[in-house]
C-alpha positions as a Markdown table, in Angstrom:
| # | Residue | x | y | z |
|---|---|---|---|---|
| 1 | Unk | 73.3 | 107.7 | 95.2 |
| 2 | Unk | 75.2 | 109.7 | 92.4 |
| 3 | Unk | 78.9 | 109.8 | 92.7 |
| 4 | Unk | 78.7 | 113.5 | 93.5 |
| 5 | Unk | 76.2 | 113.2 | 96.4 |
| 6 | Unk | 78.7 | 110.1 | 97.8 |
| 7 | Unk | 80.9 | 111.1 | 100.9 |
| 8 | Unk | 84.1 | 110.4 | 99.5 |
| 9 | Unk | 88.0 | 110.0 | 101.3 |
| 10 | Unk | 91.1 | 109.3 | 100.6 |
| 11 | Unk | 93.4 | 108.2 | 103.3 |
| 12 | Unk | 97.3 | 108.4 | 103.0 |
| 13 | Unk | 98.8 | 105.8 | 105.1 |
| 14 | Unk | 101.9 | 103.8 | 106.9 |
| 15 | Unk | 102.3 | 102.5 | 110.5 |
| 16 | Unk | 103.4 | 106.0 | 111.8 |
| 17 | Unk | 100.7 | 108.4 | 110.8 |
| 18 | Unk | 97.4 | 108.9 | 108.2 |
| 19 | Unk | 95.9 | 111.8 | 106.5 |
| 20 | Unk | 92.3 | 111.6 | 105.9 |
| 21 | Unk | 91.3 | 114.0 | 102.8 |
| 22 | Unk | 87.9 | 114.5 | 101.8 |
| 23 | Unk | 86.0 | 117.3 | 100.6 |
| 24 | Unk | 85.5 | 120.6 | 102.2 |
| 25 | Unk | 83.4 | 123.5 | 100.6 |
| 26 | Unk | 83.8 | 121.8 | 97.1 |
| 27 | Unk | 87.3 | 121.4 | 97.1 |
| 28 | Unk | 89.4 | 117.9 | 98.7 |
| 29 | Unk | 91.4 | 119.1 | 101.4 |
| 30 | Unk | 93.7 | 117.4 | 104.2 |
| 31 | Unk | 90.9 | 117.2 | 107.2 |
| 32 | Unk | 92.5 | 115.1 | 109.9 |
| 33 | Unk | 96.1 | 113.7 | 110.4 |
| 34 | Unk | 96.4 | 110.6 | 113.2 |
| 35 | Unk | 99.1 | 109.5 | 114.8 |
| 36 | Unk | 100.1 | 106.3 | 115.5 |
| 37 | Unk | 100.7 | 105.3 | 119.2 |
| 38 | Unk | 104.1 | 103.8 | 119.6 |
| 39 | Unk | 106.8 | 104.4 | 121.9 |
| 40 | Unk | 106.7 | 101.4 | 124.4 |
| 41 | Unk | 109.6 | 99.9 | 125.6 |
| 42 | Unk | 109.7 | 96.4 | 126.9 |
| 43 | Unk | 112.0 | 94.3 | 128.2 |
| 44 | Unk | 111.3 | 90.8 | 126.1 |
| 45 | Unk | 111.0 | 90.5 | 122.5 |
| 46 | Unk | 107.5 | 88.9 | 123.2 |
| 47 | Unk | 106.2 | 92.1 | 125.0 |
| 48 | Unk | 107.6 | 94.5 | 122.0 |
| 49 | Unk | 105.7 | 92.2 | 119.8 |
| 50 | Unk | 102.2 | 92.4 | 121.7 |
| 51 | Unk | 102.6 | 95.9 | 122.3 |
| 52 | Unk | 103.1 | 97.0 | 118.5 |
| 53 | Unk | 100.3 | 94.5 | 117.7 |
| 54 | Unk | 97.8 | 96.3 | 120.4 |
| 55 | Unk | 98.9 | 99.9 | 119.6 |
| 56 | Unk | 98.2 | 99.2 | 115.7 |
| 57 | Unk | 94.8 | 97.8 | 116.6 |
| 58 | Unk | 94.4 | 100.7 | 118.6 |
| 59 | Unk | 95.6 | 103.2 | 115.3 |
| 60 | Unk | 93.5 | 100.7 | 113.1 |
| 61 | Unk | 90.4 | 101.5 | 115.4 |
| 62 | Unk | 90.6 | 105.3 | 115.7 |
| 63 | Unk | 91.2 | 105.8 | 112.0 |
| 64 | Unk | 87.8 | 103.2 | 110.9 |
| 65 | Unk | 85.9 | 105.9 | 114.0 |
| 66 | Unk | 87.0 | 108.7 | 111.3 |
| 67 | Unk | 86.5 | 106.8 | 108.3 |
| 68 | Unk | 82.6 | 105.5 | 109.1 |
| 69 | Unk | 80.6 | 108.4 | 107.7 |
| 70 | Unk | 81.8 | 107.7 | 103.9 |
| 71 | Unk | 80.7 | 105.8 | 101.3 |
| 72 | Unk | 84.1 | 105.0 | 99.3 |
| 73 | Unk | 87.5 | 105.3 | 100.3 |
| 74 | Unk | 90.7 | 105.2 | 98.9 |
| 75 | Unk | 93.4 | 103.9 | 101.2 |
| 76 | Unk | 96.7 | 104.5 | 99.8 |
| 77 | Unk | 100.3 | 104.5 | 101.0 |
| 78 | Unk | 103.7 | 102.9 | 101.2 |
| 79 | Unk | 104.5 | 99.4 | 102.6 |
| 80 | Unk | 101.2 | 97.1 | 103.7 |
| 81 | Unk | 99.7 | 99.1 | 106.0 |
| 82 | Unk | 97.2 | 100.1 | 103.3 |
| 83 | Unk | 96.2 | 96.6 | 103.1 |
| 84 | Unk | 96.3 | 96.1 | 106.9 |
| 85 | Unk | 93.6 | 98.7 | 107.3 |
| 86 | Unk | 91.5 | 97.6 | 104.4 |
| 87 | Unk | 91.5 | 94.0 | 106.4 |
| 88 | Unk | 90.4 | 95.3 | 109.7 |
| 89 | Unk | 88.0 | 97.7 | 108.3 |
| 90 | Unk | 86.2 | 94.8 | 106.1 |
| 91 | Unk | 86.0 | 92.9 | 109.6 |
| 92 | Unk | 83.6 | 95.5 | 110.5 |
| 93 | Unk | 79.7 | 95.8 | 110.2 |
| 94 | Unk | 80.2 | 99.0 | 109.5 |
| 95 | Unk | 82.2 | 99.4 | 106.6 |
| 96 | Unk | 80.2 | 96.4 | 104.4 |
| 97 | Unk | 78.4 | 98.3 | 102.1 |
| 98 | Unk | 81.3 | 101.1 | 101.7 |
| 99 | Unk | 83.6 | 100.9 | 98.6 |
| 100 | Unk | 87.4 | 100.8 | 99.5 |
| 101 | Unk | 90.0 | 100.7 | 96.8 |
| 102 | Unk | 94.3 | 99.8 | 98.0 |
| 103 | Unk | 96.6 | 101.3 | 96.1 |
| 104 | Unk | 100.4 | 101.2 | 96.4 |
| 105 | Unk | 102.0 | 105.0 | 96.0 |
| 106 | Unk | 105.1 | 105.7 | 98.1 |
| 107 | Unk | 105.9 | 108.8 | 99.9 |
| 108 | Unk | 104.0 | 111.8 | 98.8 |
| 109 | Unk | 103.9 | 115.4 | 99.6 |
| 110 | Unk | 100.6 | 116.9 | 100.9 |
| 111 | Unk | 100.2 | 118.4 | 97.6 |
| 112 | Unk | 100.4 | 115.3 | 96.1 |
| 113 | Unk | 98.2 | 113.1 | 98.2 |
| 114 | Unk | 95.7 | 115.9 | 97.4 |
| 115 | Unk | 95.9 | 115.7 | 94.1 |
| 116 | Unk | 96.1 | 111.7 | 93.8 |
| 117 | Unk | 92.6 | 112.0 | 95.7 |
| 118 | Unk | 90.9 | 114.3 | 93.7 |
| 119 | Unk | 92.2 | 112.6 | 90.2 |
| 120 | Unk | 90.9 | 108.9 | 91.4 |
| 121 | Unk | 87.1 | 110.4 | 92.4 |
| 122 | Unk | 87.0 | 112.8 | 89.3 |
């Protein structure tokens, strides 16, 4: 499949939110933004721990439902969570023959993340 026929997406991410930018009539554009869940207050230490774990397998899930459909991905973003999400999305079937690429960036205004994307697949 030529490069230009390839569904391609770059995903901007940390543990509070992702933006997944792919194209859209031609042009790479900002198409989703997903939340993290978060929020949950328990009393122990033990249950904080479990319940971070579970909501960012549940944030880890619902961005690899959005990310199936393309063929290479850039996942970039401050801290690990970049590399988090490249790990559980090579632990699925479904994302074996898809090319994913980590790379380190900081904080970046939507402008920016646009044109990081469109400047790695061009």
């Amino acid at each position: 499949m030529k490069h230009n026929e390839q569904r391609l997406a770059g995903v901007w991410v940390d543990h509070k939110n992702a933006f997944i930018i792919a194209k859209d009539a031609g042009q790479f554009a900002v198409k989703e933004r997903i939340d993290a869940p978060g929020g949950f207050e328990a009393e122990s230490e033990h249950h904080r721990n479990n319940a971070k774990q579970a909501d960012l397998l549940s944030y880890f899930k619902s961005l690899s439902g959005h990310l199936q459909h393309y063929d290479q991905i850039l996942l970039f973003g401050t801290g690990i969570a970049q590399e988090q999400l490249n790990n559980f999305l090579k632990e699925d079937a479904k994302f074996k023959d898809v090319t994913i690429t980590i790379e380190n960036t900081g904080h970046l205004t939507d402008p920016q993340m646009l044109a990081k994307v469109r400047t790695f697949f061009n």
